[in-house]
Rosetta silent file (secondary structure, phi, psi, omega in degrees, C-alpha in Angstrom):
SEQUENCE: XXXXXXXXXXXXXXXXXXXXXXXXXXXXXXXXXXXXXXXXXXXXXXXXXXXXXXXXXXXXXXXXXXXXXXXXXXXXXXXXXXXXXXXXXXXXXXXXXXXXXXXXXXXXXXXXXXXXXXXXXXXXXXXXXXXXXXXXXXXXXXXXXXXXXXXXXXXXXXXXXXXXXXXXXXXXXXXXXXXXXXXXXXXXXXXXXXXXXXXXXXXXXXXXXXXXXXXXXXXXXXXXXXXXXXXXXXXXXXXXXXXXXXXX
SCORE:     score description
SCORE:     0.000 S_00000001
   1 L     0.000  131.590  172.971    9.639  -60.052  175.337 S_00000001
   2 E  -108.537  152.051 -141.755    7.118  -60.510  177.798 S_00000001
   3 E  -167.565  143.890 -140.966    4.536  -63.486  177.451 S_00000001
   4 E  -128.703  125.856  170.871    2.268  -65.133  179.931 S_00000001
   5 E   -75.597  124.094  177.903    2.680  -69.294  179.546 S_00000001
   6 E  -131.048  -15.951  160.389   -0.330  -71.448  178.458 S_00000001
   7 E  -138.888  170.311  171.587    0.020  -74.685  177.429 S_00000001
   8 E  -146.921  132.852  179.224    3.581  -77.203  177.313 S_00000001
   9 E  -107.895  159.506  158.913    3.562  -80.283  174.840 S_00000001
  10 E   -78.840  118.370 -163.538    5.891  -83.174  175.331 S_00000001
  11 L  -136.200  114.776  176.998    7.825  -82.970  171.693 S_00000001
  12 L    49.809 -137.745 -145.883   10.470  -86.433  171.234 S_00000001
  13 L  -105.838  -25.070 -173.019   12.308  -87.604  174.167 S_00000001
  14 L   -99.073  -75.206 -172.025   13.737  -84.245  175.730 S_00000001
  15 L   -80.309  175.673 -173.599   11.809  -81.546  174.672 S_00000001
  16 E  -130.872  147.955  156.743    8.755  -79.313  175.022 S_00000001
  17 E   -67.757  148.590  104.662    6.455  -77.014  172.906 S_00000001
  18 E   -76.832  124.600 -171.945    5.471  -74.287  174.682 S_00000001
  19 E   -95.388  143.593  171.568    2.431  -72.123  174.009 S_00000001
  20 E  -124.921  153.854  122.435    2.708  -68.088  174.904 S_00000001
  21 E   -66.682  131.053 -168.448    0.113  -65.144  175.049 S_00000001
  22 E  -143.564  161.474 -165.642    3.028  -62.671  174.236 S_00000001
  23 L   -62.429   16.823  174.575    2.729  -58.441  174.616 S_00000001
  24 L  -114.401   36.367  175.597    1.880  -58.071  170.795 S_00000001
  25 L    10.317   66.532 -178.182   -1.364  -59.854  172.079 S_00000001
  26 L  -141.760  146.782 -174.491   -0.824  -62.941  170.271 S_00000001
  27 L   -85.932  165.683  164.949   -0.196  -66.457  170.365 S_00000001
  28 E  -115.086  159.637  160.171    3.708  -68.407  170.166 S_00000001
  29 E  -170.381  135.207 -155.484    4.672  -71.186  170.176 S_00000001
  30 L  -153.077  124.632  170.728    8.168  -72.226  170.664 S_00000001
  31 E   -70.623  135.297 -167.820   10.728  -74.890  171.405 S_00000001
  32 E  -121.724  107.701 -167.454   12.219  -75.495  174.640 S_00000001
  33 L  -104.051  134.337 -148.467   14.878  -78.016  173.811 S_00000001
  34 L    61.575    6.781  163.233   15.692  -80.555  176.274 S_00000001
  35 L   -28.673  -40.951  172.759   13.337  -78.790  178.645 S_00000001
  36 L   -57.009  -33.562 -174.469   12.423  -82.311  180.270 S_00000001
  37 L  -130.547    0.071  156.935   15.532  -83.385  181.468 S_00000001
  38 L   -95.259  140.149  145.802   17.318  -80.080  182.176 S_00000001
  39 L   -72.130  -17.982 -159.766   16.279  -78.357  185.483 S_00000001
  40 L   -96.502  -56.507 -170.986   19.285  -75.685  185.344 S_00000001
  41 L   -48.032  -46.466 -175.509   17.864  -74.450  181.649 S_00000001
  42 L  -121.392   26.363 -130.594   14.599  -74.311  182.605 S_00000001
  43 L   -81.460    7.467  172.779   14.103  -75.246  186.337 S_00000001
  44 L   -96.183  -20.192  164.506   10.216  -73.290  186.828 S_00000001
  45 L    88.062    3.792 -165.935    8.644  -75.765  184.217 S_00000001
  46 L    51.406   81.879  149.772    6.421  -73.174  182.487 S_00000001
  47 L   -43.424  131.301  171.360    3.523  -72.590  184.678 S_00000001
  48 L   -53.060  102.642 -139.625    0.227  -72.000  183.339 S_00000001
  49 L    40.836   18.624  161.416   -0.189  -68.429  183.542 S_00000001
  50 L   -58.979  136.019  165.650    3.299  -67.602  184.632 S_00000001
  51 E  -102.597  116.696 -171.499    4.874  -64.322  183.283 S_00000001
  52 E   -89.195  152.560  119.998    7.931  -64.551  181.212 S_00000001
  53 E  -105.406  140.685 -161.392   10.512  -63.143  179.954 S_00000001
  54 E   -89.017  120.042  145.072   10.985  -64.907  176.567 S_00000001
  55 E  -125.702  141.697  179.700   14.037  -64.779  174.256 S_00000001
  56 E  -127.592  169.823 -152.193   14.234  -66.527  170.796 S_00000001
  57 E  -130.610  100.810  178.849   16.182  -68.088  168.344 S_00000001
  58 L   -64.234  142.640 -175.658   14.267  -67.565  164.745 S_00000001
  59 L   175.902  110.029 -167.273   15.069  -71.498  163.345 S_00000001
  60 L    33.672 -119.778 -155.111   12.821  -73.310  160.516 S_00000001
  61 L   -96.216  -29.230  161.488    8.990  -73.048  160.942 S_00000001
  62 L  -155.796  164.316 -156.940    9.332  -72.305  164.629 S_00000001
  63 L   -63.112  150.508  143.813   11.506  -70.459  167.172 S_00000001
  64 E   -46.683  117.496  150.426   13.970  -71.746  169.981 S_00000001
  65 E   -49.750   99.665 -165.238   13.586  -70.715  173.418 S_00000001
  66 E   -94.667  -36.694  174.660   17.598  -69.009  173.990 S_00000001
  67 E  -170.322  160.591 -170.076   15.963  -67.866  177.601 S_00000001
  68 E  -174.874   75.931 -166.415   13.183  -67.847  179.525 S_00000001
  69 E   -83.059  144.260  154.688   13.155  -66.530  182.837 S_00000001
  70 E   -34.204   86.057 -152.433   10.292  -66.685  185.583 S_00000001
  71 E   -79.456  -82.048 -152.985    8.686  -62.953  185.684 S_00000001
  72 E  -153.979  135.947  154.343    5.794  -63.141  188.461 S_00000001
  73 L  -146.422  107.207 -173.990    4.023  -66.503  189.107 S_00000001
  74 L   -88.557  156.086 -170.762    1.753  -65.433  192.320 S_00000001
  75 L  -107.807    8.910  173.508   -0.030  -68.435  194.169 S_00000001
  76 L   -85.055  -11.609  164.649   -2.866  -66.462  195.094 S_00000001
  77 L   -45.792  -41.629 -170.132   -4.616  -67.621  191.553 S_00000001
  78 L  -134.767   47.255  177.766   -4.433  -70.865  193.160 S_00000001
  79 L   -81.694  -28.750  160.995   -5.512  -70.553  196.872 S_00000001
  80 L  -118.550  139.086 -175.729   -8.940  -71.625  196.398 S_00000001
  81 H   -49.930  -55.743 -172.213  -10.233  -74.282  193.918 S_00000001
  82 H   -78.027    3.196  158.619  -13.231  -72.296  192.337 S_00000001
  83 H  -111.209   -3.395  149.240  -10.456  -69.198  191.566 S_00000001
  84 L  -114.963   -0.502  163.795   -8.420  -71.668  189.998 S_00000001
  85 H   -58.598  -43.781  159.466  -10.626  -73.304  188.061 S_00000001
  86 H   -30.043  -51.669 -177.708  -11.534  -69.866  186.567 S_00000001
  87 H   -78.502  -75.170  151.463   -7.834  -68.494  186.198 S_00000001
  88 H   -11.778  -38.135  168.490   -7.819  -71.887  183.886 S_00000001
  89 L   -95.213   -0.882  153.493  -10.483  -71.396  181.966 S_00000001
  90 L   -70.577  -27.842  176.802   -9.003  -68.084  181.103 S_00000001
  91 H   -73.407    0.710  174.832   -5.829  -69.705  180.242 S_00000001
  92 H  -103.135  -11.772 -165.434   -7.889  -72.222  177.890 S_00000001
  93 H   -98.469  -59.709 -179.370   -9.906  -68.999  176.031 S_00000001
  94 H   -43.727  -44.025 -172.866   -6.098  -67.845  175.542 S_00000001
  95 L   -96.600   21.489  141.757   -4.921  -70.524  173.975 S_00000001
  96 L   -90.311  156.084  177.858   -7.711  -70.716  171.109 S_00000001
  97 L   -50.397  142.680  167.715   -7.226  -68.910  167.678 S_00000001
  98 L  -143.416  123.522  168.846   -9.301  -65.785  168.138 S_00000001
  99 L   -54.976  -40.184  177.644  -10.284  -63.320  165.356 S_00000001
 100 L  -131.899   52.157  166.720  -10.417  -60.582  168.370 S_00000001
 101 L   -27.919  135.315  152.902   -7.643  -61.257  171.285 S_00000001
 102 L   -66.497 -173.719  176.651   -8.046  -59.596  174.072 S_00000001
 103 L   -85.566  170.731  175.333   -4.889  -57.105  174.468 S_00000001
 104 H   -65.646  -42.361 -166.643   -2.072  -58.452  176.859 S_00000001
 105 H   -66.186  -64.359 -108.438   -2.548  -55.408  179.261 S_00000001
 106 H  -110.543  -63.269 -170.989   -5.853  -56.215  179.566 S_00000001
 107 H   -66.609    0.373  166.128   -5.542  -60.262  180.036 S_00000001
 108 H   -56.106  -88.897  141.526   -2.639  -58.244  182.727 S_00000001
 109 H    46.310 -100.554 -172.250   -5.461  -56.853  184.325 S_00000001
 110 H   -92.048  -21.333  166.481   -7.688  -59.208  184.780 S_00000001
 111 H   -40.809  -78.973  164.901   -4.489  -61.371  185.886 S_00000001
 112 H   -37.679  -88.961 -152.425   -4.297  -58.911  188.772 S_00000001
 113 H   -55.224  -31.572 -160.670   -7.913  -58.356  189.814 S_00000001
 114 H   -70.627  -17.148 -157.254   -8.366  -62.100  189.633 S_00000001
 115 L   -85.085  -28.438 -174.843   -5.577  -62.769  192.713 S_00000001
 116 L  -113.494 -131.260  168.673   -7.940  -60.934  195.185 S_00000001
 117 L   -69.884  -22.193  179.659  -11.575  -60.291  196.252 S_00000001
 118 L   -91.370   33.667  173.195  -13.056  -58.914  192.965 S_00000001
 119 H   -86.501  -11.243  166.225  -11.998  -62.049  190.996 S_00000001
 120 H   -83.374  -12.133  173.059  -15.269  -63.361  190.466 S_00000001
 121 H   -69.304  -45.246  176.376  -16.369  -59.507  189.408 S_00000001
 122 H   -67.066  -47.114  171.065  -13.427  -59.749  186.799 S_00000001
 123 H   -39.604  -66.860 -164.089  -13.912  -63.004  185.459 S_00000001
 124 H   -57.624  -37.881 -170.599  -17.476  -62.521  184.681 S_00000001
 125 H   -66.369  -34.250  171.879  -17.175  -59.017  183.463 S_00000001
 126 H   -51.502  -49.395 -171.197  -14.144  -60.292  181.156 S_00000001
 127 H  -100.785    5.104  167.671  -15.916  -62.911  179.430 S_00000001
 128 H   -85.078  -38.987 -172.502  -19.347  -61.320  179.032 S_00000001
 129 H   -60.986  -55.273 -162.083  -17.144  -58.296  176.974 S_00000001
 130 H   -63.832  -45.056  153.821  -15.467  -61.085  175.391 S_00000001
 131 H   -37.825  -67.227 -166.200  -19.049  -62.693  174.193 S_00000001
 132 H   -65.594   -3.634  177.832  -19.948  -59.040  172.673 S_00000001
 133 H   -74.961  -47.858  177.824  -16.445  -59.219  170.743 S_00000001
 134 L   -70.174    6.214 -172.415  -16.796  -62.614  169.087 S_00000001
 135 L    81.494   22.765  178.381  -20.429  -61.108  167.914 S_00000001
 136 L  -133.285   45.924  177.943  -22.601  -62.624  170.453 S_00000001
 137 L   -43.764   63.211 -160.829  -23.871  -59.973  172.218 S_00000001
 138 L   -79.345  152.866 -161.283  -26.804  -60.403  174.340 S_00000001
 139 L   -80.157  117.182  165.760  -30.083  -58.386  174.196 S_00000001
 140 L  -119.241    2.165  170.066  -30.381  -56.736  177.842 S_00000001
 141 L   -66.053 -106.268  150.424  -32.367  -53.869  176.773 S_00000001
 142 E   -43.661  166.247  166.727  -35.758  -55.874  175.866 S_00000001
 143 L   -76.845  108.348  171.930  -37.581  -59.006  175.966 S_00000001
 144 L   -36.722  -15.632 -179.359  -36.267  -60.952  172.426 S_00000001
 145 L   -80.438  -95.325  178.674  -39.647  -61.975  171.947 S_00000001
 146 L   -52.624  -46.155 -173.384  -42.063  -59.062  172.520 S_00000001
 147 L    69.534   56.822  107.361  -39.404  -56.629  172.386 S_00000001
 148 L   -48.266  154.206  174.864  -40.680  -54.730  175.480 S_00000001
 149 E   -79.389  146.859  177.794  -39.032  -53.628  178.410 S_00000001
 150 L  -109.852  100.742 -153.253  -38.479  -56.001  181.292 S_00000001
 151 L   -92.890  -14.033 -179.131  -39.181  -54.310  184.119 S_00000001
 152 L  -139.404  164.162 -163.653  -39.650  -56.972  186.924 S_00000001
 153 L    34.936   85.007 -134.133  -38.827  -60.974  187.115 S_00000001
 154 E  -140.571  102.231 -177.099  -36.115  -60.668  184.887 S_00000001
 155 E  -106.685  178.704  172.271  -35.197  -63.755  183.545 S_00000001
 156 E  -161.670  133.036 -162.412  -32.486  -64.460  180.578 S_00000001
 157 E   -99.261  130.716  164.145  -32.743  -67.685  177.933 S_00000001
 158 L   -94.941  -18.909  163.711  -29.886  -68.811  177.228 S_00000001
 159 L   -62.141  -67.323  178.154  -31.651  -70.444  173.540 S_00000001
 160 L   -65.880   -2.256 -162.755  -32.481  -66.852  173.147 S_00000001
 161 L    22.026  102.333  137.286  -29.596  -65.019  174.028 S_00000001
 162 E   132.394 -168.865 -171.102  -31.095  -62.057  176.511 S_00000001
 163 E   -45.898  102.576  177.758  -33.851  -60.793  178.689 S_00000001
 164 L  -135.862  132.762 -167.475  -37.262  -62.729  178.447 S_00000001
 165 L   -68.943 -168.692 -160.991  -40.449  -61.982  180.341 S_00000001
 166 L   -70.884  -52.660  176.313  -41.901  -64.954  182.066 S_00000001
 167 L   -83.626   14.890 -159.349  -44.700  -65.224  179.740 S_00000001
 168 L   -98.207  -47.269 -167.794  -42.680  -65.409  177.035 S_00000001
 169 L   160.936 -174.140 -178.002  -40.675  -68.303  177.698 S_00000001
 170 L   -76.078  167.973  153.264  -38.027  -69.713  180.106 S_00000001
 171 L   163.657  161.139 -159.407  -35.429  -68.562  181.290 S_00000001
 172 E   -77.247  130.822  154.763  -32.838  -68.287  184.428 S_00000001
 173 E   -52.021  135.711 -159.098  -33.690  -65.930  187.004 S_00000001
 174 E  -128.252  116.003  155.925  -31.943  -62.622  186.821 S_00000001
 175 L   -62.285  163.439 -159.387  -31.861  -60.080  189.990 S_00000001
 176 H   -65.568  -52.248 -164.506  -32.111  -56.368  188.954 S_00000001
 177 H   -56.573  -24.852  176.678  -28.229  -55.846  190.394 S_00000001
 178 H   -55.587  -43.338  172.380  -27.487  -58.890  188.197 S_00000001
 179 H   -55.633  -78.812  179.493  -29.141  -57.315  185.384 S_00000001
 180 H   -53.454  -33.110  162.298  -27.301  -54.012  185.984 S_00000001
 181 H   -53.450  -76.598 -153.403  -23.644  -55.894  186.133 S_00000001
 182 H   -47.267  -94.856  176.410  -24.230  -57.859  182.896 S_00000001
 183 H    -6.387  -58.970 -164.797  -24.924  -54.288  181.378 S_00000001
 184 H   -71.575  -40.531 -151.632  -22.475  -52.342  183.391 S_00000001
 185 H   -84.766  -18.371 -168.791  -19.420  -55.045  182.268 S_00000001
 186 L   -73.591   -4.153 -156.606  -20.387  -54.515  177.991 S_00000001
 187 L  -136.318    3.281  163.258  -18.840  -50.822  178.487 S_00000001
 188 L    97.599  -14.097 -174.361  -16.259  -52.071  181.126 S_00000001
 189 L   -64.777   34.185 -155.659  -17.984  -49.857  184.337 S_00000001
 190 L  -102.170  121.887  167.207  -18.754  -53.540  186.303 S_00000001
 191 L  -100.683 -126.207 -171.064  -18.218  -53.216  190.058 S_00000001
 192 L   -62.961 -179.266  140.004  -18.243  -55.628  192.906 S_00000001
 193 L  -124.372  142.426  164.490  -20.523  -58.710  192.804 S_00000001
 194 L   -40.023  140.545  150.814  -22.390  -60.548  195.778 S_00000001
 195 L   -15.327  -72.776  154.633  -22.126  -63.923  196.719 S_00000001
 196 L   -35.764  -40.516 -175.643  -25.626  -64.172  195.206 S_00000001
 197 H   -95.913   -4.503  170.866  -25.121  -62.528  192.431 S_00000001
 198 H  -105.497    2.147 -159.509  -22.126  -64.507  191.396 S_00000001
 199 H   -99.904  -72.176 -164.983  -24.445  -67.441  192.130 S_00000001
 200 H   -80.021  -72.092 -156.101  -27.098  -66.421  189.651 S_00000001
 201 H   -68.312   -3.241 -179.452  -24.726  -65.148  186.846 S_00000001
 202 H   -61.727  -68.207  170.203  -22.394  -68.933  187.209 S_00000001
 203 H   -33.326  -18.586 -169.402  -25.106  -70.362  184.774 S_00000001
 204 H  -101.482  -66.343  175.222  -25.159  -68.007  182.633 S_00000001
 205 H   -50.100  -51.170  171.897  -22.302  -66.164  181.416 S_00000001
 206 H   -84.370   -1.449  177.835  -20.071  -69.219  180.221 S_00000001
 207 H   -66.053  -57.575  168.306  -23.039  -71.442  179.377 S_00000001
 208 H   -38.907  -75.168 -178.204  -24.060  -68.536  177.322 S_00000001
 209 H   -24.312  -80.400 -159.931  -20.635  -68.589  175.305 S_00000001
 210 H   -24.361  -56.793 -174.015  -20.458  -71.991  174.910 S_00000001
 211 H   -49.182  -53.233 -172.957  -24.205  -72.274  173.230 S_00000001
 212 L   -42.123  -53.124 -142.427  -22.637  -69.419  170.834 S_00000001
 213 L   -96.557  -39.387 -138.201  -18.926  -71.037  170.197 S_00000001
 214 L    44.599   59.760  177.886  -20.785  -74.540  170.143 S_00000001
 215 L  -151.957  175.950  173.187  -18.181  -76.190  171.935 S_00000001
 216 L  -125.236  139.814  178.013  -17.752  -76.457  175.836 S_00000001
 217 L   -67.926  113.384   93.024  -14.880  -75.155  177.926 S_00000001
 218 H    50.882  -90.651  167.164  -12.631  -78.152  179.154 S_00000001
 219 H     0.192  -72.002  165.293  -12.006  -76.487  181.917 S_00000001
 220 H   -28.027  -62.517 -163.425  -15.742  -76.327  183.083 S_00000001
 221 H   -88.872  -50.676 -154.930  -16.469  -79.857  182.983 S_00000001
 222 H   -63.826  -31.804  160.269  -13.504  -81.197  184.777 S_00000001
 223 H   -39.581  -75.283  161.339  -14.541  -78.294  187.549 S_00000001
 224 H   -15.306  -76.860  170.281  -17.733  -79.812  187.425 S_00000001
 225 H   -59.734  -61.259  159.531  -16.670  -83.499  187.891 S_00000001
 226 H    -8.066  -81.223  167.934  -14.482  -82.169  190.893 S_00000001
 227 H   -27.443  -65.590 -172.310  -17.455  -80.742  192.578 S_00000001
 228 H   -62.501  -32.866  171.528  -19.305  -83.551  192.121 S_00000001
 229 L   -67.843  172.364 -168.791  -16.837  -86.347  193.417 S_00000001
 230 L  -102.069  124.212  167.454  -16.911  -87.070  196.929 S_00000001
 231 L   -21.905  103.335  153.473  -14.736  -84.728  199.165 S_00000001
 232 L  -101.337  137.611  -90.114  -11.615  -85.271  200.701 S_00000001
 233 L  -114.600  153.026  167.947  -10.881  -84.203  203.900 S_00000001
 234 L     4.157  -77.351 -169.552   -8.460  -81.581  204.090 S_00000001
 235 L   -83.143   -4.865  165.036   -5.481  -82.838  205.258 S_00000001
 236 L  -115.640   10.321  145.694   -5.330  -85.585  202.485 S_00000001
 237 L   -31.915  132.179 -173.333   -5.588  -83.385  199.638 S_00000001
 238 L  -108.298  174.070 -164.715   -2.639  -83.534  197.135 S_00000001
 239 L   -53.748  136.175 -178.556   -1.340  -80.671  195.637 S_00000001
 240 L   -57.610  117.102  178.790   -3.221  -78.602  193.141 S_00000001
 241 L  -109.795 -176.605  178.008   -2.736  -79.822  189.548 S_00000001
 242 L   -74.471  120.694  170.963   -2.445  -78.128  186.072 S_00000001
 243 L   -28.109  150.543  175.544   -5.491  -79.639  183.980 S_00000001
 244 L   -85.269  -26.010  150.754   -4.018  -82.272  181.744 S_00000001
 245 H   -32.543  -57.973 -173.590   -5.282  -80.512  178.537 S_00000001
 246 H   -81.602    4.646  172.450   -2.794  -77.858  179.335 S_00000001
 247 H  -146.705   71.169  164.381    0.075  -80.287  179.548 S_00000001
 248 L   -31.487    0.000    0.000    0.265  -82.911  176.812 S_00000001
C-alpha cells in the first residue's frame, strides 16, 4: 500500500508510532517496533512527506509495520526555507481528522507541482479549494456588505470572509490578477502566480482558514519566528529540521 509519512511518535524505549496519509485517502497509524534502535529495519527514519510502501500486520487496536520501504523522498521540497515551510504545513493539514480529505492523487499532485516553480501557485490554490470544502467559502463575487460588484480597489476582510469595497470596511488589498486566481483556484483552473501576487495572497489565504478552523497552523508561527530571528550567515547554517510537532 502506498502512503505518504506524516508524523513519528516516540512509543516506550524502542519504538515509534507512525502517522500515514495512505491511497484510500485516509489517515494510519501504525507501529514500527524497535524502529529507534534498528537502522537495518528501518534505516530512512520516516520522513515527513516521504512516499511509502507500507505493509501490515493487523494486531490489537493497531497494526504492525511488517515493511516499509522508501518510495520517492525528493529534496527539492526542501531547497528553500519558505517551500519547506509550506510542504509542512501541508503535512500538518494532513495529519488532522478531516470530514473531507483531500484524495491521495491529488495531495500526489500538489506533492509534485510543489518541488518546482509553480509551488507557491499550488499551495495557495490547494488550500483556498480546501477552505470551500470544509464550508468556508469566500464571497468573491460581491461586496458582503452592500452586495454590489467590486469593480476597482478590491480589497478582502478577512472578519468578513470576501470582497469589500473600501467604504465599506477594511480590508487587505487585492490586485485584479489576485482576484482572478482566488476565483480561478475554487474550480481548480489557477495558473502561475507573480512574485507580487504571492505577496498579497500570503496574508490571506491561511489567515483566512485559520479565522474559520479557529485554531492556527503550527507550522506558520514557527515560520514566522524563523523569519523574524536574526540571520545566519550561510555557511553556518545547520541542516534543515523536521518541526518538532511532527516528531514527538
Amino acid at each position: 500500500m502506498k502512503a505518504l509519512a506524516l508524523r513519528r511518535t516516540s512509543y516506550g524505549e524502542s519504538d515509534l508510532v507512525v502517522q500515514f496519509f495512505t491511497e484510500q485517502s485516509s489517515l494510519l497509524s501504525a507501529f514500527a517496533r524497535g524502529a529507534r534502535n534498528s537502522k537495518k529495519r528501518f534505516p530512512h527514519r520516516f520522513h515527513p512527506g516521504g512516499l511509502y510502501d507500507i505493509e501490515l500486520q493487523e494486531r490489537g487496536q493497531m497494526p504492525s509495520l511488517l515493511r516499509c520501504e522508501l518510495s520517492d523522498y525528493d529534496s527539492q521540497l526542501m531547497d528553500k526555507e519558505e517551500k519547506f515551510f509550506r510542504w509542512m504545513m501541508v503535512i500538518e493539514w494532513l495529519s488532522l481528522e478531516h470530514p473531507h480529505a483531500p484524495s491521495f492523487s491529488e495531495v500526489l499532485a500538489l506533492r509534485e507541482a510543489m518541488k518546482g516553480e509553480t509551488s507557491e501557485s499550488a499551495f495557495h490554490s490547494f488550500f483556498i479549494r480546501e477552505t470551500v470544502e470544509h464550508g468556508f467559502e469566500p464571497e468573491l463575487q460581491v461586496c458582503v456588505h452592500c452586495r454590489e460588484d467590486v469593480l476597482e480597489e478590491i480589497r478582502f476582510s478577512l472578519i468578513e470572509g470576501g470582497l469589500i469595497h473600501k467604504r465599506c470596511g477594511s480590508g487587505l488589498s487585492l490586485s485584479q490578477e489576485s482576484h482572478r486566481f482566488m476565483k480561478e483556484s475554487l474550480s481548480s483552473l489557477s495558473g502561475a502566480l507573480s512574485e507580487s501576487m504571492a505577496k498579497e495572497l500570503e496574508p490571506i489565504t491561511i489567515p483566512y482558514l485559520e479565522m474559520q478552523l479557529g485554531r492556527p497552523f503550527r507550522t506558520r508561527q514557527v515560520f514566522r519566528e524563523s523569519t523574524s530571528a536574526i540571520s545566519i550567515k550561510e555557511s553556518e547554517q545547520p541542516a534543515r529540521a523536521v518541526p518538532t510537532y511532527l516528531e514527538a
